[in-house]
Structure formats: C-alpha cells, structure tokens
Steps between C-alpha positions, in 0.01 A plus 500: 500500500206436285157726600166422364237762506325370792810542718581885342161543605495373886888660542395872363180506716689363771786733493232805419319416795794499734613867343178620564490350889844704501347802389188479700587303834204573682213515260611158352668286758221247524409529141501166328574527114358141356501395108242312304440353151159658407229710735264223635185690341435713226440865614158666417571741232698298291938541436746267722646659826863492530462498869275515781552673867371353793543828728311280857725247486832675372518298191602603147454264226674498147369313192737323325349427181320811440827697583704310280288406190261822466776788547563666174883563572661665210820309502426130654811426673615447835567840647170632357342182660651596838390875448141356478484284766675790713193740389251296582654408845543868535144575388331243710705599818385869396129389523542286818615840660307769314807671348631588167732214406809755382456595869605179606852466399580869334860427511439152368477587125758846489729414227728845578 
C-alpha cells in the first residue's frame, strides 16, 4: 500500500498517542491529540513551535509542517521520520503533564 507523508504523519501520532494513553490511563484518558498544518500565529520571540498544549481543555496540538520540514534529521528516511514525530508527541505529552518525556514511556525506546 502506497503512504504519503501526510498519512506517516497522522498514523505515527495516532498510534503514539494511543501508547502513551496505555502507559498513562488516568492522566490522559480525556486527552485529545489533534494535528495541524502551521500554528495559526507567529509566537512572540521569533522560531516556529512544533506544538502547542492546551492543558484547560485537555488538548495537545502537533504542527505538521514545522515538524516535518524544519527537523534537521541526519538520515531523512522513514524510520528517522517516525522517530521525530514520536519525540515530539512524546515531548509535547511531557509538557502537557509537567514530566520529563523519557519518563513517559522508559521502556518504550530500550533496545536490550
């Protein structure tokens, strides 16, 4: 089956999100995880967020664009994409809660 980056995008967030739920059941069962293209405005201070958390209304969202076109990934293929979008899932999630994001999902990334 044929994948464009728009759908690797919307499937890894997707299937990060619902690891994370897994992993945290309580703190993120009404969590919505939503994607969009761009940030509607420019942030004061200049740079483009990758993501923005919405911790009254239980919302996390991910920046597409930003995410995909302004990550310096050493090796641009589709594993190292999915790594990215994982991190910043990961990251974002982190902030929404006010915890380290390698205390998310310790286990997650243990390649013993």
């Amino acid at each position: 089956m044929l994948q464009n980056r728009l759908d690797l995008f919307d499937s890894t967030v997707a299937s990060t999100a619902e690891f994370l739920r897994g992993s945290w059941p309580e703190e993120l069962s009404n969590v919505r995880y939503e994607v969009a293209p761009m940030p509607a405005e420019a942030p004061e201070g200049g740079g483009v967020p990758r993501w923005a958390t919405f911790p009254a209304a239980r919302r996390i969202v991910l920046y597409r664009l930003p995410i995909q076109r302004l990550s310096r990934l050493h090796r641009d293929d589709e594993l190292h994409q999915r790594m990215m979008i994982e991190s910043c899932v990961f990251r974002a999630t982190a902030e929404m809660l006010g915890r380290d994001p390698w205390d998310l999902g310790p286990e997650r990334f243990r390649f013993l």
